[in-house]
N, C-alpha and C positions, 0 to 999 in steps of 0.2 A: 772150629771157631772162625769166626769172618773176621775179616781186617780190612779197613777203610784207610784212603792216605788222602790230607789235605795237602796241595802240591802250588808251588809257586815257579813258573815259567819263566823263563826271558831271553830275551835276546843281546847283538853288540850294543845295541843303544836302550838299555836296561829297562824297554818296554816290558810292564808287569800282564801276567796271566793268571789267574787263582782258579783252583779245582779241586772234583773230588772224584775218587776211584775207588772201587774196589780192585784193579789190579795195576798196578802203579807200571810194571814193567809194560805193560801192552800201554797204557793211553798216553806213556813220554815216546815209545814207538811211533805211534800215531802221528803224537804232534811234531816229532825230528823229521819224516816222512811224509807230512803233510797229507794224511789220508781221509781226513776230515775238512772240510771247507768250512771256513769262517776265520773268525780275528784272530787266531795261532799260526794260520797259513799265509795270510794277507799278510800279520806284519812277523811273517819267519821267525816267528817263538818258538826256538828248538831247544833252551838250555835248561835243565831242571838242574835252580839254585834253591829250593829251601822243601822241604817236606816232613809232616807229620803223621806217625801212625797212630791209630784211633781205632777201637775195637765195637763200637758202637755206631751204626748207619745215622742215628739222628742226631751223634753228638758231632762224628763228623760234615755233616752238612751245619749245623749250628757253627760251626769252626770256620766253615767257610763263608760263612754269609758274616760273620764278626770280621776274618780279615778283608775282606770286600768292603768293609764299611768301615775302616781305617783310614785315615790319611795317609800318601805315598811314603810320607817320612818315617812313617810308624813301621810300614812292609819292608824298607829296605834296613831302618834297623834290626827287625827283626831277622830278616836275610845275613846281616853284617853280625849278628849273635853269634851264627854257625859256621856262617861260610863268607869271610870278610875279604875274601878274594873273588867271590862269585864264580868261584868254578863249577863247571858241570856235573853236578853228583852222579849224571847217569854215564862219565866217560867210562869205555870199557864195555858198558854193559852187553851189548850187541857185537862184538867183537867173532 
């Protein structure tokens, strides 16, 4: 069975990133690493603060185009739901 993750990014100055993956652990690699060029690397989005699993490829791109088209207040409460500290979900993970 596949699993999809809707993923939200950030950084010290709580610049938002919103994505979607099939393999969560490689594409928060990626963007800590900077191994892709564009707006994750420019502005050093290395922190995954918020993430959802989704078993479904269209339901989680559907997921992701909804929170893309939230207002920022809406993304950080919903950040502040789980993780009201904004810590790095992925700390450890690469260790």
């Amino acid at each position: 069975m596949n699993e999809y993750y809707v993923y939200i990014m950030s950084n010290k100055s709580r610049i938002l990133y919103i994505g979607v993956t099939n393999n969560l652990l490689r594409r928060v690699y990626e963007h800590k690493n900077k191994l892709v060029e564009g707006f994750t690397s420019k502005y050093n989005i290395n922190e995954l603060v918020y993430f959802e699993q989704i078993r479904d490829i269209r339901s989680a791109i559907t997921r992701e185009k909804q929170l893309k088209g939230w207002l920022r207040e809406k993304k950080i409460n919903l950040i502040h739901s789980s993780n009201p500290k904004w810590e790095d979900l992925s700390f450890g993970w690469y260790d």
